[in-house]
Kinemage of the C-alpha trace (Angstrom):
@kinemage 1
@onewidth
@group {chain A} dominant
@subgroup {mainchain}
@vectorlist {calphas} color= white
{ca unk a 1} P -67.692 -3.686 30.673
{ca unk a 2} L -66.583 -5.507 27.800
{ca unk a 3} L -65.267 -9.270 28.706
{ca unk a 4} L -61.404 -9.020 28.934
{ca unk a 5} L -59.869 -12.379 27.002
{ca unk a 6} L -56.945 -11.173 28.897
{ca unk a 7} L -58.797 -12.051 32.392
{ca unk a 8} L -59.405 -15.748 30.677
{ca unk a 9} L -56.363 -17.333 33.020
{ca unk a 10} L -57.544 -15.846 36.478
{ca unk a 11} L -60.690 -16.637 35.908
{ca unk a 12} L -59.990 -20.298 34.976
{ca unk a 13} L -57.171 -20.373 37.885
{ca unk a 14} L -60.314 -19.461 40.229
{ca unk a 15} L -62.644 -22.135 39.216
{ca unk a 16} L -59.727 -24.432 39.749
{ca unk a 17} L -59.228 -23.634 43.110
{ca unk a 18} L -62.399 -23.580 44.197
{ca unk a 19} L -63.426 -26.498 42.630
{ca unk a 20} L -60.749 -28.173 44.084
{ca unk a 21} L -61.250 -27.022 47.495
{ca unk a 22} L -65.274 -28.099 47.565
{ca unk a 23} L -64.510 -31.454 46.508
{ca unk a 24} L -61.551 -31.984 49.549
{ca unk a 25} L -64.205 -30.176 51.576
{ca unk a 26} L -67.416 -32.351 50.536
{ca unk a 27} L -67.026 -35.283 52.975
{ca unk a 28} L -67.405 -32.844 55.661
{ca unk a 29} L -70.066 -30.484 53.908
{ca unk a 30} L -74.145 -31.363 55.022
{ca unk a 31} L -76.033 -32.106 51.806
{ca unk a 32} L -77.844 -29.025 52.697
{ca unk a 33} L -76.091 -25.845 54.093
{ca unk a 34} L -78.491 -24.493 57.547
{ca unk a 35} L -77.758 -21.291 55.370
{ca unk a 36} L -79.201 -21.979 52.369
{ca unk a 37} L -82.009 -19.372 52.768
{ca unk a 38} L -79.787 -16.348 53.524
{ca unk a 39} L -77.642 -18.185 50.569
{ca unk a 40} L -80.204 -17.526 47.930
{ca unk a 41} L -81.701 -13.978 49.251
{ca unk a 42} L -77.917 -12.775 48.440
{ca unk a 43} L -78.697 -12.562 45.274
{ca unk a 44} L -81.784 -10.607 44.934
{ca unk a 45} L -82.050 -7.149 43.688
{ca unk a 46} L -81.091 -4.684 40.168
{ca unk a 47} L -78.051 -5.995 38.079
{ca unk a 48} L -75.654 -3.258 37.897
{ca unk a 49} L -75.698 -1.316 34.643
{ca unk a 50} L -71.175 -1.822 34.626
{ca unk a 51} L -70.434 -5.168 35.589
{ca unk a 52} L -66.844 -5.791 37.499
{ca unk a 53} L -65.393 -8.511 35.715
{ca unk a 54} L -65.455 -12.249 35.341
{ca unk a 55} L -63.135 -13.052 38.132
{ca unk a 56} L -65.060 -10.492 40.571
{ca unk a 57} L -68.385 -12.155 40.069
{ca unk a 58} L -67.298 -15.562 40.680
{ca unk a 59} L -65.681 -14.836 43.367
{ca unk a 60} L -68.617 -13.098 44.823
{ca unk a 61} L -70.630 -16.247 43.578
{ca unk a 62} L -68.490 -18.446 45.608
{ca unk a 63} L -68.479 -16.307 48.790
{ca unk a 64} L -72.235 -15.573 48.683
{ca unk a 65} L -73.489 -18.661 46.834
{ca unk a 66} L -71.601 -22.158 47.935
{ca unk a 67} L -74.002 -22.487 51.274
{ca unk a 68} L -77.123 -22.102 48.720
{ca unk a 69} L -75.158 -25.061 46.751
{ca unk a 70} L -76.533 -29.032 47.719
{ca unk a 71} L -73.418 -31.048 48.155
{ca unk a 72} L -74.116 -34.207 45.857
{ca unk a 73} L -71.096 -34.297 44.372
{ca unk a 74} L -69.227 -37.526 44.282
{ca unk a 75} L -70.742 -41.394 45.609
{ca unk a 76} L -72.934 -40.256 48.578
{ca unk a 77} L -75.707 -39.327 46.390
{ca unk a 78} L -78.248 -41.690 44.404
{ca unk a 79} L -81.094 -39.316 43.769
{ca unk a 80} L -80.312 -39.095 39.924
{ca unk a 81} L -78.376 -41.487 38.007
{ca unk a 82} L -75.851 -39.582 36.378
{ca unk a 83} L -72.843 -40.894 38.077
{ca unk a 84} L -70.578 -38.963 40.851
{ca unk a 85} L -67.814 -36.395 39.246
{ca unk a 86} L -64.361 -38.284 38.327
{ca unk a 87} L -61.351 -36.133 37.291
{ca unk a 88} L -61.756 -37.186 33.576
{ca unk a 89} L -65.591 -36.131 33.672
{ca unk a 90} L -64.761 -32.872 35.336
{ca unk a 91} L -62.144 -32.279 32.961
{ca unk a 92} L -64.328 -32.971 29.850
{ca unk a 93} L -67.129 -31.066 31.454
{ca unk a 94} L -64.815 -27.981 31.170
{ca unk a 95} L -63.830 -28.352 28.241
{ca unk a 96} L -67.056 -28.440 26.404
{ca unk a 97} L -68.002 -25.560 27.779
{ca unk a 98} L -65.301 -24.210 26.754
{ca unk a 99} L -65.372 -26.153 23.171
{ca unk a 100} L -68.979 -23.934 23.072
{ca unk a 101} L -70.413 -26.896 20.746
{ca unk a 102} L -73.646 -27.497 19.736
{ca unk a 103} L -74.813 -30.982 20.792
């Protein structure tokens, strides 16, 4: 399947959803999901030879995937010292991705 430009707006509407939802959700979330295990082994096997779209395989990364996530998001977490995620550094994040620059 050839990436659909037209998809572009779902897709982006989906990462904003969900990215918005884990972050209300990540007070409550353990660090590390008791399903973490089963998480990961989701993933395993042959790629298909068709893929289903951009928006279908997010989704299916966020249903099968977000328990093999760790939840250091935000203040609760010192391990590295690259700061918790703030609306502006979200935002920027995004957007050089999407900017596709070289550094």
């Amino acid at each position: 399947m050839t990436p659909d430009r037209a998809e572009i707006r779902d897709v982006l509407e989906l990462v904003a959803r969900e990215a918005a939802a884990y972050l209300e959700g990540l007070d409550e979330r353990p660090v590390r999901s008791p399903a973490l295990e089963k998480a990961a082994l989701s993933f395993g096997g042959d790629l298909p030879e068709v893929g289903e779209g951009g928006a279908a395989a997010l989704r299916e990364l966020v249903e099968k995937g977000l328990d093999g996530t760790v939840a250091t998001s935000g203040p609760r977490s010192f391990h590295f010292v690259v700061g918790g995620v703030t609306p502006a550094a979200l935002g920027a994040d995004w957007l050089t991705t999407v900017f596709d620059q070289i550094a």
